[in-house]
N, C-alpha and C positions, 0 to 999 in steps of 0.2 A: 410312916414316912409319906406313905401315899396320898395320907390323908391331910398333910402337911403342905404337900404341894398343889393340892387342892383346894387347899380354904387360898393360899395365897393366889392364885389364879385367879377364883372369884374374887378376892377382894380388890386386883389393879385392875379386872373388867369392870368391876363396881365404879373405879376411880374413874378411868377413862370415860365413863358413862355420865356421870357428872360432869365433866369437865365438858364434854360437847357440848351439855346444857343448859351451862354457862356462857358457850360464846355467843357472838349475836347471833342473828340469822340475816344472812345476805341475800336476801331475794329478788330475782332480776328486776321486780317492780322498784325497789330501794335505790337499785343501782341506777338507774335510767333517770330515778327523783333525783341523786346527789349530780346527776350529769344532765340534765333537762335539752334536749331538743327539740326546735321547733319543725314542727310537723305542719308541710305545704298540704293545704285540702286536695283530693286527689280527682280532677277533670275528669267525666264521664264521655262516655261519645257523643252522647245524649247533647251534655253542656257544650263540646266542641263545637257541634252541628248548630248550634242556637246561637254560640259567640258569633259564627258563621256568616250567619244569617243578620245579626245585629250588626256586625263590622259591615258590610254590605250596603247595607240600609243606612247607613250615616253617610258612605262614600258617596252615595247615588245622589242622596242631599244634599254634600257640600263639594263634592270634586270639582277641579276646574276642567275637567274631561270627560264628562259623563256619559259616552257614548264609549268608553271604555269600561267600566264598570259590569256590565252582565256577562262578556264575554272574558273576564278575568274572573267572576265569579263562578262563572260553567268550570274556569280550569281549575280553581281549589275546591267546589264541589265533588270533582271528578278524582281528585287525590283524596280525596276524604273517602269515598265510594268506595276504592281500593285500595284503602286499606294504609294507604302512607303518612299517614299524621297518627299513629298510633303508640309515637316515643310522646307526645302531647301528652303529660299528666297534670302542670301546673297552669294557671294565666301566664308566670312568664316565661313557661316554654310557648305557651300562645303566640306571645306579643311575638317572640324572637321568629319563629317559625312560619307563623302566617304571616308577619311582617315582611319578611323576607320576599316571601313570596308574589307577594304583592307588588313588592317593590320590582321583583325581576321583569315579572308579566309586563307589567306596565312603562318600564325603561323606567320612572320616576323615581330619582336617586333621592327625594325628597319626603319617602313617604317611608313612614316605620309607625308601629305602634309601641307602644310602652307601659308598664304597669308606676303607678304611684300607690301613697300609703294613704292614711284617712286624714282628713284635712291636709293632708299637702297643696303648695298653690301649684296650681298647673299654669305651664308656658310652654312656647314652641321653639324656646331659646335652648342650644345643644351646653350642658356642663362641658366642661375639660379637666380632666387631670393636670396638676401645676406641671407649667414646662411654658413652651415657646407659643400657646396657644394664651397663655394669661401672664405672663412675666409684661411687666410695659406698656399694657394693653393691647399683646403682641408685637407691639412697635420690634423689630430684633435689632436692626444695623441703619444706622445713617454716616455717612461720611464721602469724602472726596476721592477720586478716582484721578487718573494722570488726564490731562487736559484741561481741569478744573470742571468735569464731569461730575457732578451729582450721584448718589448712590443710597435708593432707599429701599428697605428690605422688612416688609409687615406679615406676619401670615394670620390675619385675620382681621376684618371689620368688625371692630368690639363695640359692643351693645353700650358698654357704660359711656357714660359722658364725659369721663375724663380724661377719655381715649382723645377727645378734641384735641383739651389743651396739650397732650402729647404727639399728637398732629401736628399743632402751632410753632413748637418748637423745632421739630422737626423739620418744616417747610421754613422756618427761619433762620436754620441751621444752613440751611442750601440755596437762603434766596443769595448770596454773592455768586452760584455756580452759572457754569455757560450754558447748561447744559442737565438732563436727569437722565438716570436708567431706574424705574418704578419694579423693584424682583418681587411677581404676583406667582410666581412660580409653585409656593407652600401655600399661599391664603386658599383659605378652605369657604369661604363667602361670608356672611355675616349679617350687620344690621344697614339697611337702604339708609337710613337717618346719616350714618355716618360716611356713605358713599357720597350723597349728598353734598356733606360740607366739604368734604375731601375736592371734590370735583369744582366747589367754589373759586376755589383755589386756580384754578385752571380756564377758567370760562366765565366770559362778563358776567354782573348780577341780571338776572332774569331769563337766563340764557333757558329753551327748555329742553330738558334731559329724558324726562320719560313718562308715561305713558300708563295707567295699571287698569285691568281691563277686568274684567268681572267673567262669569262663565256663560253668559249668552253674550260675552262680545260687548257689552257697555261699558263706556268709560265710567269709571269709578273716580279717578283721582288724575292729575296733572304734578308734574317737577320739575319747580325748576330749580337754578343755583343761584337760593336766595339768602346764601350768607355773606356778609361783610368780610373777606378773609386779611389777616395783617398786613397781608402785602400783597402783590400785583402784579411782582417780577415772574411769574410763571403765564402769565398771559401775554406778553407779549411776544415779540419776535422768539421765540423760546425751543428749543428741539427735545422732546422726549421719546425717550424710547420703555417698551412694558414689556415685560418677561413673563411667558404663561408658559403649563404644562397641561397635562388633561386631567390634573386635579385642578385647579383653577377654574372655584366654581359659585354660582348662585353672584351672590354681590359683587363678585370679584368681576363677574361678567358684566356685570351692569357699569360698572366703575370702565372695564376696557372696553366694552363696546359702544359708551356714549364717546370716551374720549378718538377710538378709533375712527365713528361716523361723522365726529368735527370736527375731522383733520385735525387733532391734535397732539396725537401720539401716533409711533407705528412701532404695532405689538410685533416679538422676535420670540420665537418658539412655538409649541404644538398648540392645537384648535383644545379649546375649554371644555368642561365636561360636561356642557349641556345640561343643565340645571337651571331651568328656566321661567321657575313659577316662585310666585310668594306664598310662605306656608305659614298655617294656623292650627290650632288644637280643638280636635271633639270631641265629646264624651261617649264611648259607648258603654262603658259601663261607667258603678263610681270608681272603680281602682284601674279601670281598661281605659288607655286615650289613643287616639287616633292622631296623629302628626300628618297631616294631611294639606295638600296644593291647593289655594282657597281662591287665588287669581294669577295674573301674569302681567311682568312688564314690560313693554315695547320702546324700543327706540324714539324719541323726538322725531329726529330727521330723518331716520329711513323706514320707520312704523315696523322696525325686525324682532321679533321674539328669539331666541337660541336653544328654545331644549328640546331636548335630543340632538340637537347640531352643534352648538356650541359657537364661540366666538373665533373666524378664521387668523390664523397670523399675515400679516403681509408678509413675514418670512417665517417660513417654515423651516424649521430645524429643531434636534432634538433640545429636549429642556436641559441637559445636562449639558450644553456645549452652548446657550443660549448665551451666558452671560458673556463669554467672553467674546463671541460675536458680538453683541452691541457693545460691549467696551472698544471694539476695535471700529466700527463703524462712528461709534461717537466721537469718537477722538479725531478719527479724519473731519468729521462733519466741523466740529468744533474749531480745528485748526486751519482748515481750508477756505474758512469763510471771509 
């Protein structure tokens, strides 16, 4: 009997012993093949210390502020030293991190660095996620307000060109009104090309608008408002009023502070965010770019730059109570004349 229970014992360890032999074999290398992730190279201190040094070195080159440059690089030097950039393993915890930094040092809301892929085209043009920054070519609201008060509402100067004829319409939309309120309140800045025609709109052809100056202070370029625009009912006896907040920035300032220095509008809410230079892109590495302040635009008529200052309102009040402020002053303006 013993011996009976015995062979049978060996023989279902026999079985079992097959049958593992037969299954596959799962080996953590297998599993990681059927699941493949991509593995960022991993930034030495070494390599940090040298992007460091490169990012630097391009600033010094093309900044429009370059007497800023050594003493904002003593301060990321001096963080590096001690030890604080040491969550830095990839380029774009780089980009993110030193960028950042950069950016504080120097108040220059305009400057960030960023990683691209291989042949990528590089620009200094910011993407947006779909919403109100690209529906329209952010055109968002136009329409009539009590009084026959005008009411247009963009939050951003879009690069593409068909933002024009979306312009056109719009300003055709309101050439019967008495009157406009301009809500820059969301515009986040954008492209000068289309501040430009916008402003055409608003100011005889030749009128000059602005000024773009290099980083030793030479005039580079002249602007003026040399578009033909459809119509010409905003030039005349005409009353606007522009709505800002202290995001209302880069173009958007350019747009309010040519029309505020020719009497042509009086802005109603808070001073702009001081974003006061034209930016371009440079290489520091091939996959590292630099978004970086290449020059600055000054006023026509009164030769004013704004950044770090920003554009003042002739009424200050908060932006959230802005608008209904000039709808009430417009409407008196409007009916009491």
């Amino acid at each position: 009997m013993r011996y009976l229970l015995k062979t049978k014992l060996i023989v279902s360890l026999t079985f079992i012993c097959l049958l593992c032999l037969l299954q596959p074999a799962h080996s953590t290398a297998q599993i990681h093949s059927s699941n493949p992730e991509k593995v960022k190279p991993h930034l030495s201190d070494s390599a940090v210390r040298t992007l460091i040094d490169d990012t630097f070195t391009v600033m010094q080159q093309h900044y429009i502020a370059p007497k800023v440059v050594a003493s904002t690089k003593q301060f990321v030097v001096s963080k590096f030293d001690q030890g604080q950039y040491a969550s830095i393993s990839s380029l774009e915890d780089f980009a993110e991190i030193i960028g950042k930094d950069i950016r504080n040092i120097t108040g220059d809301v305009h400057l960030s660095l960023f990683t691209i892929n291989p042949n990528e085209k590089v620009t200094h043009i910011l993407k947006h996620e779909t919403g109100k920054l690209t529906y329209n070519f952010a055109f968002e609201q136009v329409s009539y307000l009590d009084g026959n008060i005008g009411y247009l509402k963009f939050n951003k100067f879009h690069s593409n060109e068909k933002a024009k004829a979306t312009a056109d319409a719009a300003f055709n939309f309101l050439k019967q009104s008495d009157g406009m309120i301009i809500d820059l309140r969301d515009t986040i800045g954008g492209s000068p090309d289309l501040v430009q025609y916008l402003l055409s709109y608003f100011l005889p052809k030749n009128t000059p608008l602005w000024e773009v100056l290099g980083r030793e202070h030479q005039l580079l370029y002249s602007v003026l408002s040399n578009y033909n625009p459809k119509h010409q009912r905003f030039q005349q006896d005409y009353p606007i009023w522009i709505l800002t907040s202290r995001d209302s920035a880069s173009a958007t300032e350019v747009f309010t502070g040519v029309m505020q220095a020719n009497n042509k509008a009086k802005i109603v809410g808070e001073t702009t965010a001081g974003a006061g230079y034209y930016v371009g892109v440079e290489s520091i590495t091939s996959k590292l770019i630099f978004r970086i302040s290449l020059s600055k635009p000054v006023i026509s008529i009164n030769k004013q730059n704004w950044e770090k200052i920003g554009i003042k309102p002739d009424v200050n009040i908060s932006s959230m109570d802005a608008l209904n402020y000039a709808r009430r002053i417009a409407y008196e303006s409007v009916t009491n004349r």
